[in-house]
Backbone as JSON Lines, residues from 0, in Angstrom:
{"i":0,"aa":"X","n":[104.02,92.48,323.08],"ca":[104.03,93.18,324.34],"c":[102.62,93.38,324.9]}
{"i":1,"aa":"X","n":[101.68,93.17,323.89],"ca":[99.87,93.37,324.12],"c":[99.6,92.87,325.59]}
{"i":2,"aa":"X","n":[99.17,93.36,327.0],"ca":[98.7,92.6,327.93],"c":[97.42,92.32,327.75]}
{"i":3,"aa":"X","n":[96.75,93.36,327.42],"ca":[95.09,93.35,327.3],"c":[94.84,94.1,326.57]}
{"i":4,"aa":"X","n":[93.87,94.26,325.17],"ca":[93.33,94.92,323.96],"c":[92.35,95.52,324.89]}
{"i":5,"aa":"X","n":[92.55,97.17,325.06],"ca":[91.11,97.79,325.54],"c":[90.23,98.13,324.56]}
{"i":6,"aa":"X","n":[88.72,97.82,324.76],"ca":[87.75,98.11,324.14],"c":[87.9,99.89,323.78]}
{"i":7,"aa":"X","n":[88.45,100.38,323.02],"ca":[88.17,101.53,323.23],"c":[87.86,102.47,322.07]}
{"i":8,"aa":"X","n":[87.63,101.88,320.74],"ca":[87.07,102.37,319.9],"c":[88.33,102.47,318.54]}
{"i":9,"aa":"X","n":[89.27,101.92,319.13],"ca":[90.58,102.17,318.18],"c":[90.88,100.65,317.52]}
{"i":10,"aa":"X","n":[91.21,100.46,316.15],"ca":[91.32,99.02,315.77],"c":[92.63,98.44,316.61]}
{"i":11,"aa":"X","n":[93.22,97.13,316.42],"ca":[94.05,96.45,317.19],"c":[95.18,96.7,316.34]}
{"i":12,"aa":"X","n":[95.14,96.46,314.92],"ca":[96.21,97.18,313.98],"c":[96.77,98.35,314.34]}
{"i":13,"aa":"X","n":[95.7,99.35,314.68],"ca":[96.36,100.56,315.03],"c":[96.89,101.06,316.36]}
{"i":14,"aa":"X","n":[96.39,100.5,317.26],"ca":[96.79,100.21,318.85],"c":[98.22,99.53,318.54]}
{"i":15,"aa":"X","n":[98.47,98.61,318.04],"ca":[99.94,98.4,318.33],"c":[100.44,99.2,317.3]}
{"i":16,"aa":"X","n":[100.24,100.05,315.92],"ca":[101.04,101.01,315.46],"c":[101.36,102.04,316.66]}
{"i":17,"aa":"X","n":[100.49,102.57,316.86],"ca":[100.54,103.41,318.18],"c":[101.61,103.2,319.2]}
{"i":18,"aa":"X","n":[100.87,101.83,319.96],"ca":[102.44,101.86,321.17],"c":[103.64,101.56,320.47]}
{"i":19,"aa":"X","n":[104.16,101.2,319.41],"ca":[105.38,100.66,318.82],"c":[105.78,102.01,318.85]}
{"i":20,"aa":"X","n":[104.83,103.07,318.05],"ca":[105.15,104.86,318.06],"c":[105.73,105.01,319.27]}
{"i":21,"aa":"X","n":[104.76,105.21,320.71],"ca":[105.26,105.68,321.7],"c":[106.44,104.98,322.66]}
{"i":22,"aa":"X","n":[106.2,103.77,322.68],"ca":[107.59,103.01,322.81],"c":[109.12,103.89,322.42]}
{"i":23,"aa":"X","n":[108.73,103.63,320.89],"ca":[110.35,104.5,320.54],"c":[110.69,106.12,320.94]}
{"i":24,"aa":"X","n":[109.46,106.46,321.24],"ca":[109.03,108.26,321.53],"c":[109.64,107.96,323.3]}
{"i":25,"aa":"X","n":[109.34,107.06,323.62],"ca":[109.61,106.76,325.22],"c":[111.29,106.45,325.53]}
{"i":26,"aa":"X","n":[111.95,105.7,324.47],"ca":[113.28,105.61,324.46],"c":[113.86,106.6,324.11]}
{"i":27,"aa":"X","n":[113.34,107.39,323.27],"ca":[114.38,108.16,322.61],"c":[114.15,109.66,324.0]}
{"i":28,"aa":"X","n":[112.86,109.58,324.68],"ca":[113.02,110.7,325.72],"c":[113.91,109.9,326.74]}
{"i":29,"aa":"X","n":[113.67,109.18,327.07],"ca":[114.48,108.47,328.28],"c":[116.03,108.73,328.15]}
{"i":30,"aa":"X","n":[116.71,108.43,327.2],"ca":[117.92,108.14,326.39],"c":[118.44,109.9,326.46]}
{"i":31,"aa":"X","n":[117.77,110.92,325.84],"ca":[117.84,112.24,325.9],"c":[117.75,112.9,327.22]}
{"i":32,"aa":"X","n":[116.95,112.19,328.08],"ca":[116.8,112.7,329.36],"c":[118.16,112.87,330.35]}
{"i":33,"aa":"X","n":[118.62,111.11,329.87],"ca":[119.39,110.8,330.68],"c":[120.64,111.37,330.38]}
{"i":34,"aa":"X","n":[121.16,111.68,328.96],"ca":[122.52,112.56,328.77],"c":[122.42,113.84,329.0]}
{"i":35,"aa":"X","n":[121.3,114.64,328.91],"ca":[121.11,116.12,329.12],"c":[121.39,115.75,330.75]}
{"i":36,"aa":"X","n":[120.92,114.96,331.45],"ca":[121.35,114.72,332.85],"c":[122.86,114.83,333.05]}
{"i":37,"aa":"X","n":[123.45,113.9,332.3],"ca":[125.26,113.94,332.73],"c":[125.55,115.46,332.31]}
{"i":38,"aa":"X","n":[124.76,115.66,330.98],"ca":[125.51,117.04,330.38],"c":[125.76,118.36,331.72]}
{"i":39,"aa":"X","n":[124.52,118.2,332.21],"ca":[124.08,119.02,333.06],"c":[125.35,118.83,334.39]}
{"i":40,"aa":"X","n":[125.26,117.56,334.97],"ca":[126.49,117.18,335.88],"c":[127.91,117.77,335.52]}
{"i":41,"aa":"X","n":[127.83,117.79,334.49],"ca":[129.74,117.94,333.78],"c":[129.76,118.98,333.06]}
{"i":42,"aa":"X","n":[128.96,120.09,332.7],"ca":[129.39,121.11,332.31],"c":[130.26,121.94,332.71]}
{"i":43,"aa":"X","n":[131.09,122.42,332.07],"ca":[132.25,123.76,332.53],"c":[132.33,124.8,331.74]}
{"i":44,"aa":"X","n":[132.81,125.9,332.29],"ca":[133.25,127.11,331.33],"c":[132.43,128.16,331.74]}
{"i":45,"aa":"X","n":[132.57,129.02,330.93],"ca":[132.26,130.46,331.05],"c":[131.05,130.71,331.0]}
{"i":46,"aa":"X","n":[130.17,129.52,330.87],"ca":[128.8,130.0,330.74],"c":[127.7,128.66,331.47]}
{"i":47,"aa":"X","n":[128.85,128.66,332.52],"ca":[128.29,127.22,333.16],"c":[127.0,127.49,333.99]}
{"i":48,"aa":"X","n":[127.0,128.31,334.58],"ca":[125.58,128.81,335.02],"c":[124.52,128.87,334.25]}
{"i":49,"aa":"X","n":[124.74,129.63,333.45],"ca":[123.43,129.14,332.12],"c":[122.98,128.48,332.08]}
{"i":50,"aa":"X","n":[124.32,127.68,331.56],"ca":[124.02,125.89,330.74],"c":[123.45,125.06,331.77]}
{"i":51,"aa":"X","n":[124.17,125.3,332.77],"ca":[123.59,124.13,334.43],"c":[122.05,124.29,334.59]}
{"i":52,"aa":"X","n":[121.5,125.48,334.2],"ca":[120.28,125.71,334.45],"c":[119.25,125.62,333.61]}
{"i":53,"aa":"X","n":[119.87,125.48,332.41],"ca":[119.16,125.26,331.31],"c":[119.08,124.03,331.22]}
{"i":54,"aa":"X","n":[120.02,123.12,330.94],"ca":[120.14,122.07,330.9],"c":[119.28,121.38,331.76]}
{"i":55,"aa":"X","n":[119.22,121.76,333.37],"ca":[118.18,121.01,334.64],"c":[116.73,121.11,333.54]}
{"i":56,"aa":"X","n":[116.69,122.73,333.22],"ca":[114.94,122.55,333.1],"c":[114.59,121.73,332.48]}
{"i":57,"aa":"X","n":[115.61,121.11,331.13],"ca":[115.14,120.49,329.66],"c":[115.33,118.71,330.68]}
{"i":58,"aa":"X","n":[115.99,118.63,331.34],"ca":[116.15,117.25,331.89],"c":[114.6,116.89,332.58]}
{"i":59,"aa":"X","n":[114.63,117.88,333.48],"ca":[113.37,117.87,334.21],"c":[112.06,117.64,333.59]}
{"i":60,"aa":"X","n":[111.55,118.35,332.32],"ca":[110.4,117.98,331.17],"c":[111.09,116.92,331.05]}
{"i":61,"aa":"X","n":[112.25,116.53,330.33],"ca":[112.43,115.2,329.86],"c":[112.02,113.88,330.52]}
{"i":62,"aa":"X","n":[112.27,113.9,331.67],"ca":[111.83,113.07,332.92],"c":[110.84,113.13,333.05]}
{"i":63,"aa":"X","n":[109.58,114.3,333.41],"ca":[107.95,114.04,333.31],"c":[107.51,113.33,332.15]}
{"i":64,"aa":"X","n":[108.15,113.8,330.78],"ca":[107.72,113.29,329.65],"c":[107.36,111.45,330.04]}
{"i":65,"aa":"X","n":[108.83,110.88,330.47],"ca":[108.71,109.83,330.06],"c":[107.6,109.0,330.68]}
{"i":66,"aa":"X","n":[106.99,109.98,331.79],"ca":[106.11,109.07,332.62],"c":[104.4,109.11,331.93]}
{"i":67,"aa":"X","n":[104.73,110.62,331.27],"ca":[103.16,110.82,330.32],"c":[103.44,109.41,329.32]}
{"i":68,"aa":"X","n":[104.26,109.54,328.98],"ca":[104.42,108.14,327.56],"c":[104.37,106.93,327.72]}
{"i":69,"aa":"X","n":[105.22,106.64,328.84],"ca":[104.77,105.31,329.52],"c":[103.4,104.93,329.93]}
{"i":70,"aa":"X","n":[102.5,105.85,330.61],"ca":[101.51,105.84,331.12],"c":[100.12,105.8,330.04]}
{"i":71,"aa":"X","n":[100.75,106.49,328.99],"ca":[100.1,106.29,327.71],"c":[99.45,104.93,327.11]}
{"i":72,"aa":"X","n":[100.89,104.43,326.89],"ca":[101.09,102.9,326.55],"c":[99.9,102.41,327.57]}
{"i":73,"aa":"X","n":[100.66,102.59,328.9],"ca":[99.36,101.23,329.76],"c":[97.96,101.37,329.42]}
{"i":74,"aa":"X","n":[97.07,102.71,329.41],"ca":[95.78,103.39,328.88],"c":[96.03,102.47,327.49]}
{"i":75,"aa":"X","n":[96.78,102.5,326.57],"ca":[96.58,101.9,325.37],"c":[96.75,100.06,325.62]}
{"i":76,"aa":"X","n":[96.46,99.63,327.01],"ca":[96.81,98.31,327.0],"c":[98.28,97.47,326.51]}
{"i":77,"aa":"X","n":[98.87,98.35,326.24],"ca":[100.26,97.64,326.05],"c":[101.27,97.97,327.1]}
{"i":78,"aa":"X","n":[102.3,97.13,327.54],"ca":[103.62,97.51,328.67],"c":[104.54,98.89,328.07]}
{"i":79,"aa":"X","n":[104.63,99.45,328.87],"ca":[106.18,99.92,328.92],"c":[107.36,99.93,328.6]}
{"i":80,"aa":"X","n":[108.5,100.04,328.38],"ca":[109.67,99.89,328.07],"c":[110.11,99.93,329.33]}
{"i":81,"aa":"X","n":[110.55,99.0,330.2],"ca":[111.25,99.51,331.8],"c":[112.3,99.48,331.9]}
{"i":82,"aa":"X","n":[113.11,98.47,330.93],"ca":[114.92,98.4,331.45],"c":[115.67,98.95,330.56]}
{"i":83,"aa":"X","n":[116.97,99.07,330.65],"ca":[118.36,99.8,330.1],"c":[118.14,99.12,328.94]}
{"i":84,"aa":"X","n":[118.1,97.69,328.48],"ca":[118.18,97.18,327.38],"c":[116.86,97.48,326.71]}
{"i":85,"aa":"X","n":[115.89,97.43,327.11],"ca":[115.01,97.72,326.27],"c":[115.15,99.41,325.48]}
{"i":86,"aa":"X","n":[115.26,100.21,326.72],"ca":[115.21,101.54,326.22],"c":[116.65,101.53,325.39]}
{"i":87,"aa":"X","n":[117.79,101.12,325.22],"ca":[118.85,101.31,324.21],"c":[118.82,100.32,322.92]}
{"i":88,"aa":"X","n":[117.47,99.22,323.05],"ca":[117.42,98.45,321.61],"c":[116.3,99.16,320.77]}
{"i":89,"aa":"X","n":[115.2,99.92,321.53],"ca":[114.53,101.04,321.06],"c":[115.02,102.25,320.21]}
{"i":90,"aa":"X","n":[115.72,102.96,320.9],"ca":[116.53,104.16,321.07],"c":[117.45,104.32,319.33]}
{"i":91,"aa":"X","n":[116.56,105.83,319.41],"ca":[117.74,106.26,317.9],"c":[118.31,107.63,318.27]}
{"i":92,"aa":"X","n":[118.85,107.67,319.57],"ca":[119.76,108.23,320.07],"c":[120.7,108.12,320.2]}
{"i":93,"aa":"X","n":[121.48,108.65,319.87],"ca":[123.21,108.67,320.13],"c":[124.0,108.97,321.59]}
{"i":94,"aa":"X","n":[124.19,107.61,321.98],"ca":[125.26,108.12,323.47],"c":[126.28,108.91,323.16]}
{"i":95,"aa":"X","n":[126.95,110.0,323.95],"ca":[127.78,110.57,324.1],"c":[128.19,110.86,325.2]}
{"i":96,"aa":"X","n":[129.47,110.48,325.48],"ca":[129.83,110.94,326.86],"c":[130.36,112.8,327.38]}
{"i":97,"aa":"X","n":[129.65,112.75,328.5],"ca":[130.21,114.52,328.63],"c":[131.53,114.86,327.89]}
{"i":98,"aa":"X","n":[132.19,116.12,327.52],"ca":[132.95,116.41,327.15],"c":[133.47,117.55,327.68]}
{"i":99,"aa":"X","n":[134.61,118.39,327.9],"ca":[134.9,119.38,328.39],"c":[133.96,120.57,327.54]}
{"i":100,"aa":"X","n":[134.64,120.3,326.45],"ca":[133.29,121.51,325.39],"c":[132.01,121.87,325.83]}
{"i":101,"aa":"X","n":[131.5,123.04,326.13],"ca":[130.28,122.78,326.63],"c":[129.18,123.12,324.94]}
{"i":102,"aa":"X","n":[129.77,123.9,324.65],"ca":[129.72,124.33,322.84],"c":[129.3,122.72,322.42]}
{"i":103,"aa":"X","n":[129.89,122.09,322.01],"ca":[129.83,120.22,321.54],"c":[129.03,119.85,322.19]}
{"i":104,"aa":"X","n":[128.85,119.5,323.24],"ca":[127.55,119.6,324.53],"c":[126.31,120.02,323.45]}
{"i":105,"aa":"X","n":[126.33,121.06,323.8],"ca":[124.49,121.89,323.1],"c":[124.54,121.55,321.92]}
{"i":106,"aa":"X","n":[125.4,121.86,320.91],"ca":[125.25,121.1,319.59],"c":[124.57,119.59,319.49]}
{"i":107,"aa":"X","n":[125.53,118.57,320.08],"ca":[124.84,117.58,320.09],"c":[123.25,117.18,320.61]}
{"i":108,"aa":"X","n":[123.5,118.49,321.84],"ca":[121.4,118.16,322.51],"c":[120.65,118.51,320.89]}
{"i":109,"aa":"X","n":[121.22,119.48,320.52],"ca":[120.8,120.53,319.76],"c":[120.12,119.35,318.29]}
{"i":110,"aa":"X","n":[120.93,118.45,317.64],"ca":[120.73,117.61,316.84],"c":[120.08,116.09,317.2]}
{"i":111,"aa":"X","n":[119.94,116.1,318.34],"ca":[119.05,114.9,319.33],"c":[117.4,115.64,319.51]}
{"i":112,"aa":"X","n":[117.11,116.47,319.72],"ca":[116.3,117.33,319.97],"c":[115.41,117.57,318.27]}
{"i":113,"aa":"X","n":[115.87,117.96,317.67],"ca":[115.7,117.85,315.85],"c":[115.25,116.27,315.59]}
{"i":114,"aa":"X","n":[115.74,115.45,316.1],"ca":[116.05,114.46,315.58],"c":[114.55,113.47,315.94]}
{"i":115,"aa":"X","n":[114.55,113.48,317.64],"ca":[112.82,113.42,317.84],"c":[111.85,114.29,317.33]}
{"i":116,"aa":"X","n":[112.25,115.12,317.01],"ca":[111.0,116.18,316.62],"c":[110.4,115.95,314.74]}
{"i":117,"aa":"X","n":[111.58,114.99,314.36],"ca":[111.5,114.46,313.05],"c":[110.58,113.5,312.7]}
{"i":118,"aa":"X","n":[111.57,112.77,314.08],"ca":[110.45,111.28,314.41],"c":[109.23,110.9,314.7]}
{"i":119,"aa":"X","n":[108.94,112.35,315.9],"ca":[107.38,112.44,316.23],"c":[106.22,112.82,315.26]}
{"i":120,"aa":"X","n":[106.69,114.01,314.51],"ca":[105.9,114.01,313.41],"c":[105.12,113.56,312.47]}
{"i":121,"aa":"X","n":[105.42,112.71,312.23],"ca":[104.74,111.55,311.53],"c":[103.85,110.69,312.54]}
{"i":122,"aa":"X","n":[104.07,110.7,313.76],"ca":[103.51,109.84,314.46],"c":[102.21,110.19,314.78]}
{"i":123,"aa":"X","n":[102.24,112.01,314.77],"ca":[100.66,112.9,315.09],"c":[99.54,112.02,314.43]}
{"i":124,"aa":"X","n":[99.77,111.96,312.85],"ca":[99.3,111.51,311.84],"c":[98.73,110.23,312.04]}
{"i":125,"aa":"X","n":[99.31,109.49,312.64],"ca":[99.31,107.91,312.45],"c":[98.3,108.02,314.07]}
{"i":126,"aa":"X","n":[98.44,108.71,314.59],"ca":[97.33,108.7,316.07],"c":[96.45,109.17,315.74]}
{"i":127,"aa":"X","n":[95.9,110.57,314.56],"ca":[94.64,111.06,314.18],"c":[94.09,110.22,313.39]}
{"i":128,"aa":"X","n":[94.87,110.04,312.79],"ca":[94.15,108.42,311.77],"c":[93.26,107.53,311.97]}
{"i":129,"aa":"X","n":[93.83,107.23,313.57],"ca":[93.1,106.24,313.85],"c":[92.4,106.65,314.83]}
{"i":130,"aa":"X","n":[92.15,107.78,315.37],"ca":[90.95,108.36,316.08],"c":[91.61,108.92,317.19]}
{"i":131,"aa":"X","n":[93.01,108.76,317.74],"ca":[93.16,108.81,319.02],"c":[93.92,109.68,318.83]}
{"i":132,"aa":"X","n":[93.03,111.18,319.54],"ca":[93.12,112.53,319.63],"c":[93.8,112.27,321.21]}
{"i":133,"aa":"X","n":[93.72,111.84,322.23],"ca":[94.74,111.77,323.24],"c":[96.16,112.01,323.16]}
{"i":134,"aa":"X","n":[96.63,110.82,322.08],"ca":[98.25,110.32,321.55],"c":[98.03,111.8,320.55]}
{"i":135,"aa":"X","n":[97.76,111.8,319.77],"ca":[98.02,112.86,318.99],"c":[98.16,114.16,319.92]}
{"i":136,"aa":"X","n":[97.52,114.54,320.61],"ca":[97.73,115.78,321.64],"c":[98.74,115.47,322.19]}
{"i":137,"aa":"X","n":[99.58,114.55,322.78],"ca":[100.68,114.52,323.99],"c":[101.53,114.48,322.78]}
{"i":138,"aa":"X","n":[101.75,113.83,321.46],"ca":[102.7,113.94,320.42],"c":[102.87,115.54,320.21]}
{"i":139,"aa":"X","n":[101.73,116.04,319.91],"ca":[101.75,117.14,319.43],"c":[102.88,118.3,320.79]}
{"i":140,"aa":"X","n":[102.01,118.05,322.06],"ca":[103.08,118.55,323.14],"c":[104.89,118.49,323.11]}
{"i":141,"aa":"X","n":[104.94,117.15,322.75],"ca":[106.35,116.72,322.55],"c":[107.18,117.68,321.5]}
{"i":142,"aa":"X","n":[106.38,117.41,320.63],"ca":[106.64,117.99,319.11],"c":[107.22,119.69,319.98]}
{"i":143,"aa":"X","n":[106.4,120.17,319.99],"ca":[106.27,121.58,320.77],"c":[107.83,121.57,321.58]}
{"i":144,"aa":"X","n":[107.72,121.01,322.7],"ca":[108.69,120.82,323.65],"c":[109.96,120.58,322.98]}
{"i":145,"aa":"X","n":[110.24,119.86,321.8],"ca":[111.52,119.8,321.14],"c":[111.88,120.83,319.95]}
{"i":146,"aa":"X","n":[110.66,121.3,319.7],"ca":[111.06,122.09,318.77],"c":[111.85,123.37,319.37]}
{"i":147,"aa":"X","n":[111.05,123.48,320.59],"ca":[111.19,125.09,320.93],"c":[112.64,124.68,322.38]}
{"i":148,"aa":"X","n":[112.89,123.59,322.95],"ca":[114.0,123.03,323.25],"c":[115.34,123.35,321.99]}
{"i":149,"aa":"X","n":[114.82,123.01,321.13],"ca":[116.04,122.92,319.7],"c":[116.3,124.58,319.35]}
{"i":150,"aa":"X","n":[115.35,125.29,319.36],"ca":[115.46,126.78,319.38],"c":[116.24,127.09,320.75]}
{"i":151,"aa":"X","n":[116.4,126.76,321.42],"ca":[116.98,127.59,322.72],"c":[118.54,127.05,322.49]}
{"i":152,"aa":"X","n":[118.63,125.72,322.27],"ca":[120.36,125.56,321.96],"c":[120.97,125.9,320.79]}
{"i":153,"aa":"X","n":[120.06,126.13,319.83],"ca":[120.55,126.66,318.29],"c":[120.88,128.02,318.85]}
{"i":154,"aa":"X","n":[119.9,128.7,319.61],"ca":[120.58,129.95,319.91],"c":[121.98,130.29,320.75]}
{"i":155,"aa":"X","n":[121.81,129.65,321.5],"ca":[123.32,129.58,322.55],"c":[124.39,129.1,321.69]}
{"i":156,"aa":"X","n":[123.81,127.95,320.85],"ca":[124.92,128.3,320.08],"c":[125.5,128.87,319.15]}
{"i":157,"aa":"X","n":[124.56,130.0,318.57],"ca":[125.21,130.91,317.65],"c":[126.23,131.54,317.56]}
């Protein structure tokens, strides 16, 4: 996917560890973005106001995210992920289609949310390693953003 190796102080080994990292960090927000989106469309019940609103905010970061990550990649000289197939041959997200449940709903954000925050972790590491305190800071953001995302639906759903 390499367009151009930037001079930038990082080896070439680790530049493509890196975007391969944010690549999948880019699918798996995209992929999350986009069902917290339907979730958000198709929620019902007794606590649909909540959820409708909760749900927008976490869509809404989800959606800026993907443009910090993408934008990442290009700064790191490598492409993007741009189409449906790319972002679902990436992706270790689970489609699910809305459901009446809104309970099943947050659970599932709830274990998608955990699930990047698993993934990213390791990735901090693999960006300080190799010098690039940038990627490691926006990982580290992510990290943040899902953890404390995963706290807000663990709670609703207690």
């Amino acid at each position: 996917m390499t367009e151009h190796t930037p001079n930038i102080g990082i080896e070439n080994k680790a530049l493509k560890d890196i975007n391969a990292g944010l690549a999948q960090t880019l699918a798996d927000t995209f992929t999350l973005y986009l069902k917290t989106h339907g979730y958000h469309w198709n929620v019902t019940g007794p606590h649909f106001r909540s959820l409708h609103l909760m749900l927008e905010e976490q869509y809404q970061a989800l959606f800026a995210a993907t443009d910090e990550l993408a934008e990442r990649m290009r700064a790191l000289g490598d492409k993007a992920p741009g189409s449906m197939a790319e972002m679902l041959e990436l992706t270790t997200i689970k489609d699910h289609e809305p459901t009446e449940d809104a309970l099943a709903m947050v659970k599932n954000l709830l274990r998608d949310h955990e699930q990047v925050a698993t993934a990213i972790r390791p990735l901090v590491e693999v960006a300080e390693d190799a010098g690039d305190g940038a990627t490691a800071d926006l990982y580290n953001a992510r990290l943040a953003f899902h953890e404390q995302t995963a706290w807000m639906l663990r709670s609703f759903a207690a």
